[in-house]
C-alpha positions in Angstrom: -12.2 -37.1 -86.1 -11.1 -33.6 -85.6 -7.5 -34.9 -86.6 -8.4 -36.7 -89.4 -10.7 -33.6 -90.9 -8.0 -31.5 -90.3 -4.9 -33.4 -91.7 -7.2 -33.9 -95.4 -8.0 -30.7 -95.1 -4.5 -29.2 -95.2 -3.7 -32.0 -98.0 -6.5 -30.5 -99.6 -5.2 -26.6 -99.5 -1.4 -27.8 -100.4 -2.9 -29.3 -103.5 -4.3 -26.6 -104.8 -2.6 -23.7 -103.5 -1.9 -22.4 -106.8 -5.3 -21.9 -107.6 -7.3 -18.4 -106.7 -9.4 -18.2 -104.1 -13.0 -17.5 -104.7 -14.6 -14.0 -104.3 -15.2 -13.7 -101.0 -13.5 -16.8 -100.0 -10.9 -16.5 -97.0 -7.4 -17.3 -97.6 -5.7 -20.6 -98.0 -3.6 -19.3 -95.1 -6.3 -18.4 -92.8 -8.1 -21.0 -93.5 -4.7 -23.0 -92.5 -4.2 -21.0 -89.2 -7.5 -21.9 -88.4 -7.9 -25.5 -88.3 -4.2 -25.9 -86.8 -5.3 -23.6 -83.8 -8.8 -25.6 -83.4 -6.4 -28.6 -82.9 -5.7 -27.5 -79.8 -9.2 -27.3 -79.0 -9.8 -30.7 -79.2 -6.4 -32.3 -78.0 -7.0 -30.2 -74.7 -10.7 -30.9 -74.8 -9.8 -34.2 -74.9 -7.5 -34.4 -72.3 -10.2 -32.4 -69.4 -12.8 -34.5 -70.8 -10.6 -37.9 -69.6 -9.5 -36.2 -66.5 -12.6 -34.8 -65.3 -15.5 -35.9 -67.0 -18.3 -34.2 -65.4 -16.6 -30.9 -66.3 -18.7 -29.7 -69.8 -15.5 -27.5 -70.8 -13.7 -30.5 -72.2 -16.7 -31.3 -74.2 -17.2 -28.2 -75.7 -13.4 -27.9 -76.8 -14.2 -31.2 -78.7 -17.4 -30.0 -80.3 -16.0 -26.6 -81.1 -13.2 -28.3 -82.9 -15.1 -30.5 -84.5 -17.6 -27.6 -86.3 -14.3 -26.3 -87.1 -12.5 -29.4 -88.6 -15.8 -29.7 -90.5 -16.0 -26.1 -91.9 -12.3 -26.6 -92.8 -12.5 -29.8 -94.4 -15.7 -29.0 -96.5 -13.8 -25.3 -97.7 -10.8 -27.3 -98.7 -12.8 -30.0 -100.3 -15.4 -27.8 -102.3 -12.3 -25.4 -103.4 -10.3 -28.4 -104.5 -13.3 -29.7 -106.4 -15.1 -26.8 -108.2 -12.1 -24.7 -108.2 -9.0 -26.1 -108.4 -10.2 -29.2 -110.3 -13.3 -28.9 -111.4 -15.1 -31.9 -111.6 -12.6 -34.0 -109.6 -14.3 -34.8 -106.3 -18.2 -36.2 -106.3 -20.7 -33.5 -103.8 -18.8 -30.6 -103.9 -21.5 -28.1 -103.4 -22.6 -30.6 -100.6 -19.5 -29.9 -99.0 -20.1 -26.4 -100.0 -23.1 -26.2 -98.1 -22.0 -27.8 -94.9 -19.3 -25.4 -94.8 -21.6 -22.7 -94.6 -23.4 -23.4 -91.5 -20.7 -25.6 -89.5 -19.2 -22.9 -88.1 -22.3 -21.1 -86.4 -22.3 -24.5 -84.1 -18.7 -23.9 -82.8 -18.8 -20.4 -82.4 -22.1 -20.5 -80.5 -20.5 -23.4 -78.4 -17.1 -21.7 -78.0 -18.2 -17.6 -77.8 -21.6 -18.4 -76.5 -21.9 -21.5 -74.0 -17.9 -21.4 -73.1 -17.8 -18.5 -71.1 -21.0 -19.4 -69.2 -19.7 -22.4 -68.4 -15.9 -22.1 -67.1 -14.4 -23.4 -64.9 -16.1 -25.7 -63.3 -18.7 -26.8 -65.9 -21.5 -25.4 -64.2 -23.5 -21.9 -64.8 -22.7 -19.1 -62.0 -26.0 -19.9 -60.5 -29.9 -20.6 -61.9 -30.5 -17.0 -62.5 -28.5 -17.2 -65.5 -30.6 -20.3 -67.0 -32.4 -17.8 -69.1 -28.6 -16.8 -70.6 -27.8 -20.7 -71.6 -31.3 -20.9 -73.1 -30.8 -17.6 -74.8 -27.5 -18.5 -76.6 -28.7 -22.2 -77.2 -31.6 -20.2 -79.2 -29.7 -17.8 -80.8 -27.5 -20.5 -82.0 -29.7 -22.7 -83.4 -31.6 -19.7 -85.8 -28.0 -18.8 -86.6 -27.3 -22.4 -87.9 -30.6 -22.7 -89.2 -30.6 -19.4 -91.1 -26.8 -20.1 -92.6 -28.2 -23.4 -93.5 -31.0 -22.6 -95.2 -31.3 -18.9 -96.4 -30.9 -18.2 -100.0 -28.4 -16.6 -101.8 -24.5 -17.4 -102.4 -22.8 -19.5 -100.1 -20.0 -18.2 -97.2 -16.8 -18.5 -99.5 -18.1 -18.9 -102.8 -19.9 -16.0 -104.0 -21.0 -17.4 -107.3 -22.4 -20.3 -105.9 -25.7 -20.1 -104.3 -27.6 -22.3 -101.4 -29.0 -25.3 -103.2 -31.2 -25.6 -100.0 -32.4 -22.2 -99.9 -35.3 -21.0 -98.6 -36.8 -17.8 -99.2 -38.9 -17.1 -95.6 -35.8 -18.2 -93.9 -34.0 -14.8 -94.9 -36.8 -13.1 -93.5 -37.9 -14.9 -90.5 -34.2 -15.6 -89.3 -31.3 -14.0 -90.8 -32.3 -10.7 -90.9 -33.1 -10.8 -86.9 -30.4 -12.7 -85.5 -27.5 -10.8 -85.3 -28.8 -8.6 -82.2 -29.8 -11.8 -80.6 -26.4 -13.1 -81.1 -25.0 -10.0 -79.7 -27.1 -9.7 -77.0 -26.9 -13.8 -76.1 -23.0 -13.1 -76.4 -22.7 -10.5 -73.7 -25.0 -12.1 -70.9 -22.3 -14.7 -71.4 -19.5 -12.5 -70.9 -21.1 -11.0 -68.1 -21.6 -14.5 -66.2 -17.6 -14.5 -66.1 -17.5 -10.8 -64.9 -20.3 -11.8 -62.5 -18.2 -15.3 -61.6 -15.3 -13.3 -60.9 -16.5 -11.5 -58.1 -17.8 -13.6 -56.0 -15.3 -16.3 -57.1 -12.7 -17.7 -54.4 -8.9 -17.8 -54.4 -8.5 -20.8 -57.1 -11.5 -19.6 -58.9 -10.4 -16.3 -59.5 -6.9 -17.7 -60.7 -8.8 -20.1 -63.5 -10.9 -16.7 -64.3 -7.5 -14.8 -65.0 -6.3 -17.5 -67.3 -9.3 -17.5 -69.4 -9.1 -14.0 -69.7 -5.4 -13.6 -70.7 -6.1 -16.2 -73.2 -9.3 -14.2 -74.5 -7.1 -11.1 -74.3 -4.2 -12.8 -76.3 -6.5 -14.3 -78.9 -8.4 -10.8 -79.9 -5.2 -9.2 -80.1 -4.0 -11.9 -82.8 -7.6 -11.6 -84.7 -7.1 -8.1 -84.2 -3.7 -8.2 -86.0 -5.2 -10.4 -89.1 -8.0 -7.9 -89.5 -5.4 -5.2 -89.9 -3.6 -6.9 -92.2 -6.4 -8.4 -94.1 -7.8 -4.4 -94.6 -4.5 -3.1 -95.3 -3.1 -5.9 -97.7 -3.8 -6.0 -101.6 -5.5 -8.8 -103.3 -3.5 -11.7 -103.8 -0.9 -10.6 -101.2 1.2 -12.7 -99.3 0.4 -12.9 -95.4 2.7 -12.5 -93.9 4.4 -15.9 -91.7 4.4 -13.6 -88.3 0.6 -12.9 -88.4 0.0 -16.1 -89.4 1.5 -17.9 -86.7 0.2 -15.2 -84.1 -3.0 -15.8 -85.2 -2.2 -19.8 -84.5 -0.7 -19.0 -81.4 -3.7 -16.4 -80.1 -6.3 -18.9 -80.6 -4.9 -21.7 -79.4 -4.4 -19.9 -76.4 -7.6 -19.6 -74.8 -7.7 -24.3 -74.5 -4.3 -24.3 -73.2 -5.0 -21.6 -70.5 -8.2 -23.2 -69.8 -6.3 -26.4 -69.4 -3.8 -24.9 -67.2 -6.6 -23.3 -64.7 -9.0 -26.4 -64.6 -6.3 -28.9 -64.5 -4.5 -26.8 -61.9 -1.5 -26.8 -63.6 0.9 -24.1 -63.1 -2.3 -22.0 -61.7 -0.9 -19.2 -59.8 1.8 -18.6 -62.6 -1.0 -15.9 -64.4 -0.1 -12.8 -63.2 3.9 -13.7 -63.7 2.6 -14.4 -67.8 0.5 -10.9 -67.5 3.4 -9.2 -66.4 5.4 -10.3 -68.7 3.2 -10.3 -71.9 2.1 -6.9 -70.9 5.9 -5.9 -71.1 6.8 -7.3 -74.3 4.3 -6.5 -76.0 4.9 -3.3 -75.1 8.3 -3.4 -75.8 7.5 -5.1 -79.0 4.9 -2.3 -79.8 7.5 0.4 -79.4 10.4 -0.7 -81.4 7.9 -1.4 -84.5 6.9 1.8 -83.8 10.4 3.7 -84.0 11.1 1.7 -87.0 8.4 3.0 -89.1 8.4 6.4 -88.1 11.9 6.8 -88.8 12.7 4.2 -92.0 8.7 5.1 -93.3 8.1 8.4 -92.0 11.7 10.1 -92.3 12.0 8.1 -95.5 9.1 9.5 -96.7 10.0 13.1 -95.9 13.5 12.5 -97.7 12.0 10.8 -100.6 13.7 7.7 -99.7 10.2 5.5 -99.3 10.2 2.5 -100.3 14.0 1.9 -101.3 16.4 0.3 -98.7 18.3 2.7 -96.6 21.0 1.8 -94.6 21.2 5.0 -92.6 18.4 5.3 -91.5 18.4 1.3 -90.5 20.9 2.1 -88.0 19.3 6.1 -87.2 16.5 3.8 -85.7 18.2 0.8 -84.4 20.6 3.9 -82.1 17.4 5.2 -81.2 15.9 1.8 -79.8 19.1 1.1 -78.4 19.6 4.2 -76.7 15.6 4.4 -75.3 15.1 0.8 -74.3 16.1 0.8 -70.6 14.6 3.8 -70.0 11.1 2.7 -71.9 11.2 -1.0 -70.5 11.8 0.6 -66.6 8.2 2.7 -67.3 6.7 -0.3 -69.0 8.0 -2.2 -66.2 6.4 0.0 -63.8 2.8 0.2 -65.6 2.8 -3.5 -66.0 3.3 -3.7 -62.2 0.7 -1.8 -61.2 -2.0 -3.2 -63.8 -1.4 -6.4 -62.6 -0.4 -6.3 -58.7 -2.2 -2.8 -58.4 -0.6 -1.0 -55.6 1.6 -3.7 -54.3 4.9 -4.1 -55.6 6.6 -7.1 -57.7 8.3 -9.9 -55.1 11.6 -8.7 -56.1 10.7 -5.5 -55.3 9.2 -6.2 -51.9 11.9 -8.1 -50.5 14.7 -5.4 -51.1 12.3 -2.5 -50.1 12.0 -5.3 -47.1 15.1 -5.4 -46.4 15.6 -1.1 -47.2 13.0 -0.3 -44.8 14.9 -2.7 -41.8 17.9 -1.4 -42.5 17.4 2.5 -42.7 15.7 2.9 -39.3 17.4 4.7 -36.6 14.9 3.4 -33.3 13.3 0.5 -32.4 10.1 1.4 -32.2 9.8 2.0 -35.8 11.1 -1.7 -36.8 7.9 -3.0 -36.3 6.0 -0.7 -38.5 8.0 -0.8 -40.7 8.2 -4.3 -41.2 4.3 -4.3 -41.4 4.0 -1.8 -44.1 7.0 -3.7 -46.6 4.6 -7.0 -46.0 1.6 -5.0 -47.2 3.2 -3.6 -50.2 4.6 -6.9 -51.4 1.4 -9.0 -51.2 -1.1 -6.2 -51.7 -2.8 -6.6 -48.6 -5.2 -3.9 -46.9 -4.1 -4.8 -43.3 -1.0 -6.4 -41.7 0.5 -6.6 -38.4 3.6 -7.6 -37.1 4.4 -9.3 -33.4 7.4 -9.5 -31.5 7.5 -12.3 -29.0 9.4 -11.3 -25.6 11.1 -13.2 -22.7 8.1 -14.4 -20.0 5.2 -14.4 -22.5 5.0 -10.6 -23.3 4.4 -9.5 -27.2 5.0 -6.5 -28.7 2.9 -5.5 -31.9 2.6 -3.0 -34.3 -0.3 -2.6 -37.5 -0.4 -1.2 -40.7 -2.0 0.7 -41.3 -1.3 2.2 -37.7 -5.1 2.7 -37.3 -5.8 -0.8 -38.2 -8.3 -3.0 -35.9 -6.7 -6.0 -34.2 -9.5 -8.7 -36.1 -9.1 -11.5 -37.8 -6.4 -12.1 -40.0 -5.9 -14.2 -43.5 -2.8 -15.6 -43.0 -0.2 -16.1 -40.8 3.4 -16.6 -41.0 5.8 -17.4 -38.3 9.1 -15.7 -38.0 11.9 -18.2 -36.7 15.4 -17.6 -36.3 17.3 -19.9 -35.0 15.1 -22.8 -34.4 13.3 -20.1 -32.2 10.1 -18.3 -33.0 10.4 -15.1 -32.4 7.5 -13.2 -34.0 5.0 -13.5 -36.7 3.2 -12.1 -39.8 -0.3 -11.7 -40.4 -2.1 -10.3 -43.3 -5.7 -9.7 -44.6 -6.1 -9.2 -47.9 -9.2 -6.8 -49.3 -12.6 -8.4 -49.4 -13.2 -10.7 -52.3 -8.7 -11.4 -52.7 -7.5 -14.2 -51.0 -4.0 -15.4 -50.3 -2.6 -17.0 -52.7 0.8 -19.3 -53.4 3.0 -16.8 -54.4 1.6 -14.6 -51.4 2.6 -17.2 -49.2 5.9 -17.9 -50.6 6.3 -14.1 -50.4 5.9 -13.7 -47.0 7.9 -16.7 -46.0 10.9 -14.9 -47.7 9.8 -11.9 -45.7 9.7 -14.0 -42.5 13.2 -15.2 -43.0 14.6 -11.9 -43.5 12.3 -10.5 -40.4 14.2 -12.9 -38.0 17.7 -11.2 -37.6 15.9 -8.2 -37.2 13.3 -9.4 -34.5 15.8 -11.3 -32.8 17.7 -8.0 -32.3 15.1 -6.2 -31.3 13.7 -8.6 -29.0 17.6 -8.4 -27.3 17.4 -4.9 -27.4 13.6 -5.2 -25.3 15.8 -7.7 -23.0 18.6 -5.6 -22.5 16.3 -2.1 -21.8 14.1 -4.1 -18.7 17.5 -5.5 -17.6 18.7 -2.2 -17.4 15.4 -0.9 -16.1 15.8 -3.7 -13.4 19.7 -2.8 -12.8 18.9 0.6 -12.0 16.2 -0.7 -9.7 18.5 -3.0 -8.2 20.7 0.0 -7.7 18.1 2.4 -6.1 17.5 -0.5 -3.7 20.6 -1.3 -2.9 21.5 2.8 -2.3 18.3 2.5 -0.3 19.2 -0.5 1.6 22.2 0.5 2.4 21.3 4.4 3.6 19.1 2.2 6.3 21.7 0.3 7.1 24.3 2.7 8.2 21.4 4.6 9.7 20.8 1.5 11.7 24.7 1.3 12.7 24.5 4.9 13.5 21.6 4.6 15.8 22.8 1.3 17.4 26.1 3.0 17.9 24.8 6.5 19.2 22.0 4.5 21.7 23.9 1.6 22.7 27.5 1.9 22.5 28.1 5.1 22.8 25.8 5.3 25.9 28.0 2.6 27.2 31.2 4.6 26.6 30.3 7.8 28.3 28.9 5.4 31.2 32.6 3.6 31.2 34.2 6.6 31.3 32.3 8.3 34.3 32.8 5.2 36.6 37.1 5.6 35.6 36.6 8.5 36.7 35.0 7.5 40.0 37.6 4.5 40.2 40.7 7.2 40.4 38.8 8.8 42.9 38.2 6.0 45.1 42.0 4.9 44.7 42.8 7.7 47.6 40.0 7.1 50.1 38.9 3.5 49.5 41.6 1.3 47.4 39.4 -1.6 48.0 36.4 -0.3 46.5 37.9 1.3 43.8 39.4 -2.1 43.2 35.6 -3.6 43.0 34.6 -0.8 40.8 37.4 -1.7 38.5 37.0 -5.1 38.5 33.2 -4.6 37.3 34.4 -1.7 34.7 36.6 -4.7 33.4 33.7 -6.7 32.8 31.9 -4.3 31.4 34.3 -3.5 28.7 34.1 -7.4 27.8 30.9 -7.0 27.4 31.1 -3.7 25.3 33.9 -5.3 23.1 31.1 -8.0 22.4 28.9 -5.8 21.6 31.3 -4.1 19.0 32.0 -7.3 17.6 28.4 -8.3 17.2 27.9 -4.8 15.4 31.1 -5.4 13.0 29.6 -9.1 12.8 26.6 -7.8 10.7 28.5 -6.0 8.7 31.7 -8.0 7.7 32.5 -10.7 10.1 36.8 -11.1 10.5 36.5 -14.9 10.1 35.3 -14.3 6.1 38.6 -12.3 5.8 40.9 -13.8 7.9 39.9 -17.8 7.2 37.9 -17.9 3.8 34.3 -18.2 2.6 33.7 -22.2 3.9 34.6 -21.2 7.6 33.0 -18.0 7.8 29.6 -20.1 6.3 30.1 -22.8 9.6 31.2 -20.5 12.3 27.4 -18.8 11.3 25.7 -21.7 11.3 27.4 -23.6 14.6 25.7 -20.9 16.2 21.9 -21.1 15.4 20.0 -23.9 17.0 19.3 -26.1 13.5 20.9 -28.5 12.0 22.5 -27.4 9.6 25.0 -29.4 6.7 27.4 -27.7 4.8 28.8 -29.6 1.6 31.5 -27.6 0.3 34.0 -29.5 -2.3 37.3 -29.8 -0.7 39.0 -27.6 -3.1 36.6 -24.5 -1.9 38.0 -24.5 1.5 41.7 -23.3 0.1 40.3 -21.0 -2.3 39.9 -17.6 -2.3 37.2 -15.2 -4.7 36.8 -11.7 -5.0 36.1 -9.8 -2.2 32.6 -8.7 -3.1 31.4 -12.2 -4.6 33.0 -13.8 -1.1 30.7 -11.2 0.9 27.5 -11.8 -1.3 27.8 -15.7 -0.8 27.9 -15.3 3.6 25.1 -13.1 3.3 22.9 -15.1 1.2 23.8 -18.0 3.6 23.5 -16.1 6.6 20.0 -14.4 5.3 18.7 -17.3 3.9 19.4 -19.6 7.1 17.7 -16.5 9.5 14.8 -16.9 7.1 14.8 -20.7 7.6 14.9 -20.0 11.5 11.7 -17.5 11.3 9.4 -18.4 8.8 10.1 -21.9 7.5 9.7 -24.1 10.9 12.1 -26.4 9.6 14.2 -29.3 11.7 17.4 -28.7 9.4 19.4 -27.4 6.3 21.9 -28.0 3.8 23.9 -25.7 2.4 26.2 -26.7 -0.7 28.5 -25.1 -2.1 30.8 -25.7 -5.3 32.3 -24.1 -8.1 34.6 -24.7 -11.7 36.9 -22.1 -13.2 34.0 -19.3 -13.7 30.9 -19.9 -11.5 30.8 -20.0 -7.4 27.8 -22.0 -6.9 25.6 -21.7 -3.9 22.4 -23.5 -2.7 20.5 -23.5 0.6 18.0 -25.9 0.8 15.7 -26.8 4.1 12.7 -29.4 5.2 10.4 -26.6 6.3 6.6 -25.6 5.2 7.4 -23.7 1.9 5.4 -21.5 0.0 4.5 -20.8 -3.7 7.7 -19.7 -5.7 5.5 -16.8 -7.7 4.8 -15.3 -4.4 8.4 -14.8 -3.5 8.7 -11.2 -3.5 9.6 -10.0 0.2 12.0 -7.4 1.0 13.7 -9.6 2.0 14.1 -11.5 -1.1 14.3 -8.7 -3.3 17.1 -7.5 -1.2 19.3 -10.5 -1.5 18.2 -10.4 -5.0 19.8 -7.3 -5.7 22.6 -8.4 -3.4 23.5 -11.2 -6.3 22.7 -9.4 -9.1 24.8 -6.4 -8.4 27.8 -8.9 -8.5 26.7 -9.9 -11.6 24.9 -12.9 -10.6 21.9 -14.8 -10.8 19.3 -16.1 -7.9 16.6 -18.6 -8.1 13.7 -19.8 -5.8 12.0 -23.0 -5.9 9.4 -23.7 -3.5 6.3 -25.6 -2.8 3.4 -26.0 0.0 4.9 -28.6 2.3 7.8 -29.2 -0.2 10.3 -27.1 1.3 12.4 -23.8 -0.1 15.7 -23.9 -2.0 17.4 -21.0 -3.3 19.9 -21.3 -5.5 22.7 -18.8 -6.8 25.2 -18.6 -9.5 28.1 -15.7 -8.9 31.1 -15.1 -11.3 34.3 -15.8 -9.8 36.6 -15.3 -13.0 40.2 -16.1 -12.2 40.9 -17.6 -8.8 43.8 -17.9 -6.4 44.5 -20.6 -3.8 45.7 -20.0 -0.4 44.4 -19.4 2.8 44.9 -15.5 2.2 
């Protein structure tokens, strides 16, 4: 129907648009821009109505544009037939009439009952029942009194109400303009109201209705301008025209984008950018003027073409644009994201912030402040996952609480997750799309960063453990030739001095009693067996000779033939010709010979295996044994430590698996780099 109205009526207005309008009458062309715009009304009315029915909005896009299509056809058909051809159409003051009052219908519907209604369909709550009732009241008397109050009729001025009523005036018209107004604005404060306590998606449909509104008074506001400021019978011009098409046919198609969730979180992208142009718009029309009008004026050039000033302003514009669009820019920004910055914007400063710090510790926070500049959030917090289930964090603000969080992003690099994102956004904001798609970019570009600080934690408590493997070792070793010292000075020495006082008793018995000085010797000879023995039991511990005269795999059985377990050694074939590094070689026997003592004191196991093999970078070594075990987390004896420290300093690695009852294996990986075969 609205269709049909509409497409007559414009036949209507093309038929007679040589004829004048009447006094008071609007414009062919307005009356034009109006009914086109209204189309959209119903075509998107039509299309939420068939989507989601239970939603009112749809309907009252239909019913709006159908009090429009009526006031539009019944203008265009009483100005065609008492104006244009007088005579030529049958109830054209009928028509007259119904123009006059159809309109009070679709402004209360779309002004009054609209706003109260979107999104959903639904008022806000019950408390603002008294609202609809109010602006279904207030419409009504409006309709009523345009219907029936006497005097000449909207559009024709010499034509008056053939259905007037003289008490109507009094009773109705006079009074319902401030109930109008005051009907209008409880319904635009039920979207103020809606907005606030509205959720994420909500709040998004909210936006679009009010850019729409926005768009549309700033193209009513540009025909009332030109309407004041234009003579009688002027031209309108085709810009304002279509703006005016354009600005009311906004507010269906943004309410069909927010309740048909099309395109939803695109708002503040269209705000930002309308905001610019407009501005951008406003200022060139503005340097035009002043300098073709103004200057023109002041030269007495007004009014006549002038080609030098034409280009005076278009050098101007030129020259100021950049300049004026980076402030717009800037404004725009903050009007629409407030303090936070555009995405753009967030992932370079992102990627500034990373880049520009000199320590560590200030990646974090840094990285937390960027994220809550780009998605406007009141509290973030960045964590850095480390080796063995240890996190590092930092908060921004650096005050902030460690509560609950709106969203979080996880930071992968790598196929690995090595940190994450979380934000909270200010009461009554929630996250939306683009926030999330923000801080996904952000993620991505956090990981190369995170993974390099998370090597740079790694690499500090390795070389916080080196250096304790060092003071260790220093320690270890400081005991050790202590130990030598003492064994020497109380046991071999003392032997020595003991040898050499009986020599000296052997010389003496040579003279008096040969064959008791040749007992005496006899028995110093066995002592100094014995004390030889004892030497090379001392050396034993610290190097044995058969590790550097006959290689690693011989050293490892000569220690083991002589403990009382069974012990296997399963060396590969190739490991008994080769020869390693002297320190790697030395680590290995000990680790063995260490690992097999433990075996023989603590383990009360029946036997052991000891394997051994290696490839052209890695001496592998593994001591396994059938005895009581332990748990593995436990491990951490002086014992262990030690022969920890004794791998790592070699640039190793040692590992301990044990159970209760499931025996202990250690196992250790040395580096043997480049190796040569022999026997040494």
């Amino acid at each position: 129907m609205s269709v049909a109205l509409a497409g007559a009526a414009l036949l209507l207005l093309v038929l007679g648009r040589h004829s004048s309008t009447p006094p008071g009458g609007p414009p062919r062309a307005f009356v034009a821009a109006i009914l086109i715009a209204f189309l959209a009304f119903a075509a998107v009315g039509a299309l939420i109505a068939s989507r989601v029915p239970g939603n009112r909005v749809g309907w009252i896009f239909i019913w709006a544009a159908l009090g429009i299509e009526v006031w539009a056809f019944g203008y265009a058909y009483a100005l065609y037939a008492l104006e244009t051809k007088r005579g030529s159409l049958p109830a054209g003051t009928a028509m007259a009439w119904l123009q006059n009052w159809a309109p009070s219908i679709a402004v209360g519907l779309a002004v009054g009952f609209l706003p109260l209604l979107f999104p959903n369909g639904r008022l806000p709550s019950r408390r603002w029942a008294p609202v609809a009732w109010l602006v279904a009241a207030a419409t009504a008397l409006d309709t009523i009194g345009s219907a029936f109050a006497p005097g000449p009729l909207a559009g024709f001025g010499t034509l008056d109400n053939p259905l007037g009523l003289p008490g109507v005036r009094v009773l109705v018209t006079d009074h319902v303009a401030p109930l109008l107004f005051i009907a209008y604005a409880g319904s635009a404060a039920s979207l103020i109201s809606r907005f606030r306590r509205a959720e994420r998606d909500e709040r998004q449909q909210l936006k679009w209705f009010a850019f729409a509104a926005a768009v549309a008074a700033a193209a009513n506001g540009a025909w009332a301008v030109d309407a004041a400021t234009s003579a009688p019978n002027e031209m309108t011009p085709t810009l304002v025209i279509i703006g005016l098409v354009l600005g009311l046919a906004a507010i269906p198609v943004a309410a069909g984008f927010a309740i048909l969730r099309y395109r939803l979180y695109d708002i503040d992208v269209m705000v930002n950018k309308t905001l610019v142009y407009g501005a951008l718009a406003a200022f060139i029309g503005a340097v035009y003027v002043g300098v073709v009008v103004g200057i023109g004026s002041l030269v007495g050039a007004a009014g006549h073409r002038n080609l030098a000033l034409s280009l005076a302003a278009t050098a101007l514009v030129a020259v100021a644009f950049q300049p004026v669009r980076a402030k717009v820019q800037q404004l725009a920004n903050r009007l629409v994201y407030g303090k936070r910055v555009t995405p753009y914007e967030a992932l370079a400063a992102f990627s500034h912030r990373v880049a520009a710090v000199l320590s560590p510790e200030d990646v974090l926070p840094r990285m937390a402040e960027a994220a809550a500049l780009g998605v406007g959030a009141e509290r973030t917090q960045v964590r850095l996952f480390l080796p063995h289930g240890e996190k590092q964090l930092a908060s921004w603000p650096a005050s902030a609480s460690a509560s609950s969080f709106d969203c979080t992003v996880p930071v992968v690099d790598q196929g690995e997750l090595v940190g994450e994102i979380a934000v909270a956004k200010p009461r009554g904001e929630h996250v939306s799309a683009d926030d999330e798609r923000l801080l996904a970019d952000l993620a991505s570009q956090a990981g190369p960063a995170l993974r390099s600080l998370r090597l740079t934690a790694e690499l500090r408590a390795r070389l916080q453990e080196l250096d304790a493997s060092r003071r260790r070792l220093v320690a270890a070793q400081d005991a050790e030739r202590r130990r030598i010292e003492r064994n020497i000075h109380d046991g071999i020495q003392q032997e020595v001095v003991a040898l050499a006082a009986r020599l000296g008793l052997a010389r003496s018995q040579v003279k008096r009693d040969p064959a008791l000085a040749e007992a005496t010797l006899a028995e110093l000879q066995r002592e100094t067996h014995q004390l030889l023995k004892d030497i090379r039991e001392l050396v034993h511990g610290i190097q044995p000779p058969v590790l550097s005269d006959r290689g690693l795999v011989e050293a490892i059985e000569a220690r083991a033939s002589r403990l009382p377990l069974g012990v296997v050694i399963d060396a590969d074939p190739a490991l008994r010709q080769a020869r390693y590094p002297e320190a790697v070689e030395g680590a290995a026997y000990f680790l063995v010979s260490e690992a097999l003592a433990n075996v023989l004191k603590h383990a009360s196991a029946t036997s052991a295996v000891v394997r051994l093999s290696s490839d052209e970078r890695r001496l592998r070594v593994e001591i396994a044994d059938d005895g009581v075990g332990f748990r593995a987390r436990e491990a951490s004896g002086s014992g262990l430590t030690g022969l920890r420290d004794r791998i790592e300093a070699v640039g190793g690695a040692l590992s301990i698996s044990s159970a209760p009852g499931a025996g202990t294996t250690l196992a250790a990986e040395l580096p043997v780099g480049a190796q040569a075969a022999g026997d040494g």
